[in-house]
C-alpha positions as CSV (number, residue, x, y, z in Angstrom):
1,X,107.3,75.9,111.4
2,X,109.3,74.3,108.2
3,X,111.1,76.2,105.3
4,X,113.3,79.4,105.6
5,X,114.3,80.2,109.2
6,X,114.6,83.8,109.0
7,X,111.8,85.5,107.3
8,X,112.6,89.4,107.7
9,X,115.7,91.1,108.8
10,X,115.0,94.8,109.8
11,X,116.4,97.7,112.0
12,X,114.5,99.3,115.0
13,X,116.6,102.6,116.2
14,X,115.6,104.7,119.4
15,X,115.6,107.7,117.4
16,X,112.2,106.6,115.6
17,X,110.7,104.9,118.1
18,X,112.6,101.9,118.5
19,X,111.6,98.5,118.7
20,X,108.6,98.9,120.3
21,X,107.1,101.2,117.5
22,X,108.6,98.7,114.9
23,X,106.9,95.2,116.7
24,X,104.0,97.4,116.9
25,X,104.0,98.2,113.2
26,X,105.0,94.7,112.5
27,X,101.9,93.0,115.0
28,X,99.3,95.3,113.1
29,X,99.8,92.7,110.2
30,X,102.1,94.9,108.0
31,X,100.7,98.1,108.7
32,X,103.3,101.0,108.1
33,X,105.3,97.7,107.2
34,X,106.2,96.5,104.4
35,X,108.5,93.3,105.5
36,X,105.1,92.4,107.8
37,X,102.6,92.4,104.9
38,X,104.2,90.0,103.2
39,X,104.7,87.7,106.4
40,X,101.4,88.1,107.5
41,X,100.3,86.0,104.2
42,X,101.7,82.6,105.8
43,X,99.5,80.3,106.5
44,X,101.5,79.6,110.0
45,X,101.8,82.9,111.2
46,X,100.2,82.1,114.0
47,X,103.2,80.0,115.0
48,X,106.4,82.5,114.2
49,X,108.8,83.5,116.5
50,X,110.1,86.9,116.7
51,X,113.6,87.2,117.9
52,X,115.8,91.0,117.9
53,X,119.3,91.4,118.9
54,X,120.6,94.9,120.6
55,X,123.9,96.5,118.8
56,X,125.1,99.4,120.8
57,X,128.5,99.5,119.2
58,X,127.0,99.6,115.9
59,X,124.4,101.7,113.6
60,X,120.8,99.6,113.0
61,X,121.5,100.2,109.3
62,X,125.1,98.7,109.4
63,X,123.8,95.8,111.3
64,X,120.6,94.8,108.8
65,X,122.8,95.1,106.0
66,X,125.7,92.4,107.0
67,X,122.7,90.5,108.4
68,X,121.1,90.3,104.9
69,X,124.3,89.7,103.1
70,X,125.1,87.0,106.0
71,X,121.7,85.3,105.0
72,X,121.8,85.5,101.2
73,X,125.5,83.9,101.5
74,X,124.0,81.0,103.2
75,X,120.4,80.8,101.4
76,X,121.5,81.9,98.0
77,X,118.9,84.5,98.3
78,X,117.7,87.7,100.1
79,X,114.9,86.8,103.4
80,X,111.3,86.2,102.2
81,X,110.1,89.6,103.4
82,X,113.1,91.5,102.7
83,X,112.0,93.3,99.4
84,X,114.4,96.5,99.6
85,X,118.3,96.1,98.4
């Protein structure tokens, strides 16, 4: 796969189903998900890796967030499928 290496930075907490739920949403080609709908469009989705990290010492949202800003310092921009500030 060539051109940005993360596509879509997003939080999956055990309080609404955690990961499971969100991978779910994701797999079902964006539905319930709006980061996914857009990703789904790639002509190489067939080929994309999907990689989490846990953060017990820290809240989902507080995570994404530094995440994002980490990427768009690097990038000059937000991830593809990141729509939401």
């Amino acid at each position: 796969m060539s051109g940005t290496p993360v596509l879509y930075i997003g939080k999956a907490e055990a309080k609404v189903g955690g990961l499971r739920k969100r991978l779910g949403q994701f797999a079902r080609k964006g539905a319930s998900h709006q980061g996914g709908r857009s990703i789904w469009q790639l002509a190489d989705q067939d080929e994309l890796l999907v990689a989490w990290v846990t953060t017990p010492e820290e809240s989902a949202e507080d995570v994404e967030v530094r995440y994002r800003a980490a990427f768009a310092d690097v990038f000059g921009r937000w991830p593809f499928a990141n729509r939401k500030r």
